[in-house]
MIMI-44208 format. One record per residue (C-alpha): residue in one letter; x, y, z. Coordinates in steps of 0.1 Angstrom, whole numbers, padded with zeros to 4 digits, always signed. Example, Ala and Ser with C-alpha at 12.3 -4.5 7.8 and 13.67 -1.06 7.14 Angstrom:
2
A+0123-0045+0078;S+0137-0011+0071;
// end
This chain:
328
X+1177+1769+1029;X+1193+1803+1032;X+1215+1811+1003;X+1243+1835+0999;X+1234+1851+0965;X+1199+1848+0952;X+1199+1859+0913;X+1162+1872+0895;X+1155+1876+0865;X+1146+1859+0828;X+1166+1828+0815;X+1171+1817+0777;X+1192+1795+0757;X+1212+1810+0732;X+1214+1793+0696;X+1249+1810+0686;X+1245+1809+0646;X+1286+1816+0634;X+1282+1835+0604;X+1310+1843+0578;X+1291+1854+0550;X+1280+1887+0564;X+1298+1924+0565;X+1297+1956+0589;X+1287+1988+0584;X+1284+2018+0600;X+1250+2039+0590;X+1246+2072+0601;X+1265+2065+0636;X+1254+2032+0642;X+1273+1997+0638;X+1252+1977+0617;X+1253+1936+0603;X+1242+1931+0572;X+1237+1896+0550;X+1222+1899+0516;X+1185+1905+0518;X+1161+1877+0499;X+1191+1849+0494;X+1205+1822+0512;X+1233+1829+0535;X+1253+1799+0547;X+1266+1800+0584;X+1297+1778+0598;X+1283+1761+0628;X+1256+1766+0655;X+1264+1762+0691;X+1237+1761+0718;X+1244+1775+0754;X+1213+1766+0781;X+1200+1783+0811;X+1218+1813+0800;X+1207+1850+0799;X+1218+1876+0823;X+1206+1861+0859;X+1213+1823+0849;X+1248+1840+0840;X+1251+1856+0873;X+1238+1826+0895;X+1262+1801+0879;X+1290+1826+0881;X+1285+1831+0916;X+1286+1789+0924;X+1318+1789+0903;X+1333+1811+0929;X+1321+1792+0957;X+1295+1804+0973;X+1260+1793+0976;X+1238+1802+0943;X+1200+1800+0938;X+1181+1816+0910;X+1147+1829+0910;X+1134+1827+0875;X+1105+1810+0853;X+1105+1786+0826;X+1081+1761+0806;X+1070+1730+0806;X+1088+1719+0779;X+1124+1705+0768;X+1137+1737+0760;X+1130+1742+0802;X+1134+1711+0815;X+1175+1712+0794;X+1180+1746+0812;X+1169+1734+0849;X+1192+1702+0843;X+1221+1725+0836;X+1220+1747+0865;X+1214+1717+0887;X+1249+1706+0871;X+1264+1740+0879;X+1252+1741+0911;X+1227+1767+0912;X+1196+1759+0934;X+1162+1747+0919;X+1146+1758+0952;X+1131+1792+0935;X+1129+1776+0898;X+1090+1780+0886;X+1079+1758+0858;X+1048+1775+0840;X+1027+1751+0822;X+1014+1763+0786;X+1043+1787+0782;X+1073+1785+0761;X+1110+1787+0773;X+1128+1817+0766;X+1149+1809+0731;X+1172+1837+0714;X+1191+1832+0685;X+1227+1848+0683;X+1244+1859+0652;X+1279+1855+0659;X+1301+1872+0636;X+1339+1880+0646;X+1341+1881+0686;X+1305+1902+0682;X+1269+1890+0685;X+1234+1902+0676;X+1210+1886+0692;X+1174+1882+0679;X+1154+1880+0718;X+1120+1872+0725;X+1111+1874+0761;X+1078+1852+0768;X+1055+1862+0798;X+1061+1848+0833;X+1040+1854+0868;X+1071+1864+0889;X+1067+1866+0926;X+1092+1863+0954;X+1087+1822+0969;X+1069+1812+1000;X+1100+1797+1012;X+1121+1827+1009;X+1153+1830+1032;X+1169+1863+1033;X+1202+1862+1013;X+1230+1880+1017;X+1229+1894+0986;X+1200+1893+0957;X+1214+1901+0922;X+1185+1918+0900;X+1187+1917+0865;X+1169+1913+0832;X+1133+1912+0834;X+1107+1920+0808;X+1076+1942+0812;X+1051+1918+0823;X+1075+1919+0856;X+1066+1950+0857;X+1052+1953+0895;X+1075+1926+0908;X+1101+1955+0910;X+1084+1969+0936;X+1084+1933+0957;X+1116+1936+0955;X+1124+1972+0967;X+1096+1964+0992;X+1117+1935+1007;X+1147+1945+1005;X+1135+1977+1025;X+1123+1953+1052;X+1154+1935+1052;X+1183+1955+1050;X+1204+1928+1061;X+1201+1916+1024;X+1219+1935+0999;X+1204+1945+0967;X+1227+1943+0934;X+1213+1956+0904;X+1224+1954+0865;X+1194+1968+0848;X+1183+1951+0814;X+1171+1970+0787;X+1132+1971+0801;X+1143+1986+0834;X+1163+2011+0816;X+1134+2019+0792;X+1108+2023+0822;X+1132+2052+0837;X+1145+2059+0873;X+1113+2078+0878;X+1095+2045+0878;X+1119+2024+0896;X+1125+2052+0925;X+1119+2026+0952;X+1147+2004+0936;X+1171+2026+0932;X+1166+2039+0967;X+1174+2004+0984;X+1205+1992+0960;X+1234+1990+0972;X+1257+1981+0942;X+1250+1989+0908;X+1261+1985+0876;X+1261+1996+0843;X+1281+2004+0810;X+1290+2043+0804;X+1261+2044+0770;X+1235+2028+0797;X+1246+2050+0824;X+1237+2083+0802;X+1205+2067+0793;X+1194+2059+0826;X+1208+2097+0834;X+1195+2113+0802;X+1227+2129+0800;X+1253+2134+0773;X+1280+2135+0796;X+1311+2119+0790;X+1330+2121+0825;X+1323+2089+0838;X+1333+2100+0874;X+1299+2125+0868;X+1281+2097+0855;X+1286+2078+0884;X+1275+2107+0909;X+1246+2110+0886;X+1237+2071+0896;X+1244+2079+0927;X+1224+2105+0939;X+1191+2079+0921;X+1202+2060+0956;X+1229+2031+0953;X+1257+2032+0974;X+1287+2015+0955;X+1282+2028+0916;X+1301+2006+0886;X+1303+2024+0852;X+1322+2001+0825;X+1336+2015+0790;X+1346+1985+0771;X+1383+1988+0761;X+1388+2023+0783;X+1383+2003+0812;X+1360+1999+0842;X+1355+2025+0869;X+1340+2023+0905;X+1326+2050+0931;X+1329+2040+0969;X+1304+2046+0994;X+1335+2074+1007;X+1328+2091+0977;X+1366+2078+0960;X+1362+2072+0921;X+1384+2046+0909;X+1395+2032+0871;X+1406+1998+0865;X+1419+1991+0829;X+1410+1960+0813;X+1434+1931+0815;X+1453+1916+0785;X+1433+1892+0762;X+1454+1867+0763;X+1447+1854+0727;X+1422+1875+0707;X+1385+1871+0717;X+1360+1844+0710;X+1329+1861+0716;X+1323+1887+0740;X+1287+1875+0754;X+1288+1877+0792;X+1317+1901+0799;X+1297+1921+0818;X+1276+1896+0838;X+1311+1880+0849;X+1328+1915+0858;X+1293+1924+0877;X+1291+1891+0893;X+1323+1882+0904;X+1330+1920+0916;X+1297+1915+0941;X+1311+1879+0950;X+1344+1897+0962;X+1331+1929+0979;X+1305+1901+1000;X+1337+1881+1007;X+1354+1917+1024;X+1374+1929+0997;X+1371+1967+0987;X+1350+1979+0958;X+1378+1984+0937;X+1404+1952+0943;X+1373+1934+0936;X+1365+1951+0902;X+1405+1941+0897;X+1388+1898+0900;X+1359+1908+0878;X+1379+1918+0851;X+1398+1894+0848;X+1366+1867+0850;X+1353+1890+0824;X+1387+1883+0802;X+1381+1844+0807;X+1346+1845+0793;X+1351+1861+0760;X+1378+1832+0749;X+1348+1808+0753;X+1317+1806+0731;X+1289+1815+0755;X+1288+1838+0788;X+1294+1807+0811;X+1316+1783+0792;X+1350+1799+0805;X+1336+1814+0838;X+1372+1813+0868;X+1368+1793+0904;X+1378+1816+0929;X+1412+1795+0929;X+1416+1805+0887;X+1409+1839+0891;X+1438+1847+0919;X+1460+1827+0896;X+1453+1845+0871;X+1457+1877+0894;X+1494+1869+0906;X+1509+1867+0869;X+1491+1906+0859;X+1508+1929+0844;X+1525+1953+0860;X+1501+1982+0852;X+1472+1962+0859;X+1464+1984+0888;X+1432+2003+0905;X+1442+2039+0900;X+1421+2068+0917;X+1401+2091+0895;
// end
C-alpha cells in the first residue's frame, strides 16, 4: 500500500519515573538534576508510555491528523516489542514496514520526571535498517532519530529520495545525526526539503555561536533544505520559506501549567509537515503545530494529548489575539 507519511527511525518505551525528592542546579552553565548520591530516593509514581521515541511520535501524530501513517523501524522479539507494535496498530500506524529482530532487545529508556522536565537515561540497541521490498513511494518520509549502527542507511535514504523526488524528505535530526556533522550527511541535506531543528541544535549542526535565528536558518539552508524550522522554546518558533521570507510564531498560551514537556517538538515538527502536505503555507502551518505542541505537554508522554485535525482548528478559532505569524 502507498502511504501518505512514512516515519524512520528508533522506537522505545519510556518508563517516566516522577521524582520529588530531587533538586536543580546549575553548574558552571549547565542545568543539572541531582538526588543524593549512595541513598535511597523515593519517587511518586512510574508511568509507562509504548512505541514512543521520536518517529513512533511522529507516525502516530501524523494518523491522529488523518492521514495515512506507517513507520519504518525495528524492534525485538520480545514483550517489550510485541506491547509497542500492538499500540501503534491501535493508533493506526501501519505494521507494513515494522521488523521484528530475533535475539535483540526492544529499545527501553527510563525518564526522570521532575517538574514539567525530564532526563532521560537512553540506550539505543543495534538494528539492521534497510528500506522494505514492498516500498511505495510516500508523499512524505519523516527521518528522525537513528543510532550509529544506521549509520549507512542515511545514504539509502538520500539515494531514494534523489530517485524519487516526488517524495518529500522531512528531517528532525537526533542527536547521532547531529554528532556525525553535515559534512557526513551532505547527500541528506541536499535532498530535504523541510527541516527542523531547535535554535542550540541549529548552532551545533552550523558550528556557529550565532544568535540571529533568521541567520541560523540561512546557515541550514544553504546545507540544502528548502523550508528551514528553527524553534526557541518560550521565544517562539521561526520558519524560512522556499521565497526566502523568515517568519516568527510565538508560542500559544499553556492553558494550565505544563505536565511534562516530552514530545513538544515531535508534535510542532509533525503536525507543521502534516499541514504544509495538506496546502497550507509554511508558516500558518507552524501556527497548528504549536498549538499540537501546547496539547502534548499537559499529558504525561509525547502522544497521550496529541489534537485530531478537527481539535487543533478548534483550538485555533479561540487564539489569542496576538497569536499571529509575524515576518522577520
Amino acid at each position: 500500500m502507498k502511504y501518505d507519511f512514512v516515519a524512520i527511525g528508533d522506537i522505545t518505551t519510556d518508563a517516566f519515573i516522577k521524582l520529588t525528592d530531587a533538586e536543580e542546579l546549575v553548574n558552571h552553565g549547565t542545568r543539572q538534576l541531582c538526588v543524593r548520591f549512595a541513598d535511597k530516593v523515593p519517587f511518586e509514581e512510574v508511568i509507562e508510555c509504548v512505541a514512543v521515541g521520536n518517529a513512533g511520535n511522529a507516525a502516530v501524530a501524523a494518523a491522529k491528523l488523518g492521514i495515512s501513517s506507517a513507520l519504518i523501524t525495528r524492534v525485538g522479539d520480545d514483550l517489550n516489542g510485541k506491547n509497542c507494535i500492538e499500540e501503534l496498530k491501535k493508533k493506526g500506524v501501519a505494521q507494513d514496514y515494522i521488523g521484528v529482530e530475533a535475539g535483540h532487545p526492544t529499545n527501553y529508556h527510563y525518564v526522570l520526571w521532575f517538574g514539567a522536565e525530564r532526563t532521560i537515561l537512553v540506550h539505543q540497541n543495534k538494528f539492521n535498517y534497510a528500506l522494505p521490498e514492498n516500498f511505495e513511494a510516500p508523499k512524505y518520509i519523516y527521518l528522525t532519530s537513528l543510532g550509529e549502527y544506521a549509520k549507512d542507511f542515511h545514504h539509502v535514504i538520500a539515494a531514494y529520495c534523489k530517485e524519487h523526488p516526488e517524495t518529500k524528505l522531512v528531517f528532525q535530526p537526533g542527536t547521532f545525526q547531529m554528532k556525525l556533522g553535515a559534512d557526513a550527511l551532505k547527500d541528506l541535506y541536499e535532498v530535504t526539503h523541510i527541516f527542523f531543528c531547535n535554535k542550540e541544535e541549529a548552532q551545533r549542526i552550523l558550528q556557529s555561536t550565532e544568535n540571529d535565528v533568521k541567520k541560523l536558518m540561512q546557515g541550514i539552508r544553504a546545507l540544502g533544505p528548502k523550508i528551514v524550522f528553527v524553534t526557541d522554546g518560550p521565544n517562539g518558533s521561526n520558519v524560512l520559506n522556499e521565497d526566502g521570507s523568515a517568519w516568527h510564531v510565538p508560542m500559544y498560551p499553556d492553558p494550565a501549567p505544563p505536565v511534562s514537556r516530552t514530545g513538544a517538538g515531535d508534535a510542532t515538527a509533525t503536525t507543521t509537515s502534516v499541514y504544509i502536505m495538506k496546502g497550507m503555507q509554511p508558516q500558518e502551518a507552524l501556527l497548528r503545530g504549536v498549538i499540537n505542541a501546547a496539547s502534548v505537554v499537559q499529558g504525561v508522554g509525547a502522544q497521550t494529548k496529541l489534537l485530531t485535525d478537527a481539535e487543533v482548528e478548534e483550538w485555533y478559532a479561540k487564539r489569542p489575539a496576538d497569536f499571529v505569524a509575524t515576518q522577520l
